[in-house]
N, C-alpha and C positions, 0 to 999 in steps of 0.2 A: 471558501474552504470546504473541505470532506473532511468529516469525520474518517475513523479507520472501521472498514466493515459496510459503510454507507452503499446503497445501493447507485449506482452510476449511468450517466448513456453514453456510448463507444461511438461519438460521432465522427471520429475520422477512423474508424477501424481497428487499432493497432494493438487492440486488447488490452488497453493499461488507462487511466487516469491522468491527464494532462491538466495542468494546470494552467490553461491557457485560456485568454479570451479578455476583451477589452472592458468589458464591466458595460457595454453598453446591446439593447436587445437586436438585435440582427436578424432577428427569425422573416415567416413571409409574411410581418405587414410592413415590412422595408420594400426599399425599390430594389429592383433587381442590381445598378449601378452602385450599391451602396454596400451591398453581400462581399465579404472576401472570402471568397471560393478557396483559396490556397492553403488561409487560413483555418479552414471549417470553424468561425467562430460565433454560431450557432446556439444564440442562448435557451433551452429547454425551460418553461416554465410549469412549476404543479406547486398543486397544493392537499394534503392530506386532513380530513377528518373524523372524527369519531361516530359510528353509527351506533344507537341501540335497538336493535331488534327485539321491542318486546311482543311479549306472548298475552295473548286475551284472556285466560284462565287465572286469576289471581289466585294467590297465596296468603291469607290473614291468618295474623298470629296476635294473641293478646300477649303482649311482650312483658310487663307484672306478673305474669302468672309463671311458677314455678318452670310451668314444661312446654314445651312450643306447643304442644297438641293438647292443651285445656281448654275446656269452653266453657268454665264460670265455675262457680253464680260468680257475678260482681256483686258485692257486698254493697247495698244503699243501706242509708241508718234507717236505724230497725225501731219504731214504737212503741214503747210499752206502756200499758196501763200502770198509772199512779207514781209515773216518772219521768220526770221533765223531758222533752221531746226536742234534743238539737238534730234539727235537719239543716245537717252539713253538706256542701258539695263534693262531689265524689270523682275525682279523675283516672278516666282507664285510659293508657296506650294500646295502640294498634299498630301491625305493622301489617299496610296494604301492599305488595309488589306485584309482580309475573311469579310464575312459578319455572323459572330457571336455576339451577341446582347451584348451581356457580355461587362462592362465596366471596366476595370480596372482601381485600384486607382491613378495610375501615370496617367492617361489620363481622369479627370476628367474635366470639363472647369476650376474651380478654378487652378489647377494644370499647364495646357498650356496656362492661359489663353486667352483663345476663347468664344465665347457666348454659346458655344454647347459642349455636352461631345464628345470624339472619341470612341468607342467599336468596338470590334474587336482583330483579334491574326492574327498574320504576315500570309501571303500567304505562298502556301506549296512552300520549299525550290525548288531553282530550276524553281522556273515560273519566264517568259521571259517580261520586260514593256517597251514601246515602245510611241513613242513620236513625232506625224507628225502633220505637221497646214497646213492649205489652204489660210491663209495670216501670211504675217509676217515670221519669221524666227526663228527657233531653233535652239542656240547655241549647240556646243559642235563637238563631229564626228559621231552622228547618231549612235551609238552602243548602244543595249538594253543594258536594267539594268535586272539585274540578282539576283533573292531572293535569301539571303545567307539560310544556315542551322540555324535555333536559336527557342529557345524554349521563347523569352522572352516579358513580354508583353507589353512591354515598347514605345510607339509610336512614338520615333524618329526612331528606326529602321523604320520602313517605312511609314515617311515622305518624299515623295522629293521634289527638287528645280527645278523647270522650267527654263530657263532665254532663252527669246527672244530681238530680235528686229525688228522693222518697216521695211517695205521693199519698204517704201517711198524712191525716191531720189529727191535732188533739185541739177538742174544745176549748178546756181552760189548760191553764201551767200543770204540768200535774197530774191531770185528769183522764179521761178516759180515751183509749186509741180509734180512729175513726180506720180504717185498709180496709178495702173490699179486697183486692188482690195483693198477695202477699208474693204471689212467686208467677214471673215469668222469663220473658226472650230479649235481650239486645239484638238485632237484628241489622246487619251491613248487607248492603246490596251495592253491588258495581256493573256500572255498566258501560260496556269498551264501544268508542265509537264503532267499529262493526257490528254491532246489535246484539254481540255474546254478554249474556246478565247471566251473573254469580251470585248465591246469597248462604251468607253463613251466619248464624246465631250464637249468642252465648248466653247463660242462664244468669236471672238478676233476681235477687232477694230483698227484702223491705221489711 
């Protein structure tokens, strides 16, 4: 069956869409005795796929944050002398992609809601993201994340979750705050299998 519109091949000429042919493949890995020529009933076979062309220049946006274009602080809990000290863990989203302007419909702000649209098509498969702060701490074993293969444009594939905590200590419950460093950098590095490395920071408090 065609659809109406359907792209077609005019293998007997005649300019129009026939609907004819035995449902069985006749093309040239038949024998020549087996073709009916009168017929032209010559089965064409294809097949169509989805490519994505991404782009090696990422695009990171901390997606929590009011504006696409914030970079911090990320708030870690904060220490204070002479008051009990919960050092909570703390989760930031990111959204890593290409930097293709293109919005798709799943990632519009109604859609995730967010104040802001996401655009963008995943990083080419295979690029390495990486994940170091100058205060505070990054949970996990320090092993890059790794872009899977996917053609799809859908932006939780590449959202991810951060989760830190303070590197505040208090001696006793209560007592007195130990932070040498109070204020630095979360820092993302991406690096696209072509050898192009990106790195963007965001500011982290304690």
């Amino acid at each position: 069956m065609r659809a109406a519109g359907e792209q077609y091949i005019d293998s007997n000429g005649n300019g129009a869409w026939d609907a004819k042919g035995d449902g069985v493949y006749n093309g040239v890995l038949r024998g020549a005795a087996s073709v009916n020529t009168t017929a032209a009933n010559t089965i064409h076979v294809r097949q169509a796929l989805v490519l994505t062309l991404s782009k090696s220049t990422p695009a990171i946006t901390w997606i929590d944050a009011p504006t696409a274009t914030s970079s911090g602080p990320l708030a870690l809990a904060h220490c204070v002398d002479n008051t009990t000290f919960t050092n909570d863990t703390r989760s930031f989203r990111f959204a890593i992609r290409d930097g293709n302007p293109t919005v798709f419909a799943g990632n519009t702000a109604a859609k995730r809601g967010l104040p802001y649209d996401l655009p963008g098509n995943p990083l080419p498969a295979g690029t390495s993201i990486t994940f170091s702060t100058s205060n505070g701490l990054v949970l996990g074993d320090g092993s890059p994340l790794v872009v899977p293969n996917t053609n799809s444009p859908d932006a939780s594939g590449w959202i991810y979750t951060v989760q830190m905590v303070s590197d505040a200590t208090q001696l006793t419950p209560g007592g007195v705050c130990s932070n040498a460093i109070t204020s630095g950098a979360l820092t993302i590095r991406v690096t696209t299998p072509s050898g192009v490395i990106t790195s963007q920071s965001f500011s982290v408090t304690d």
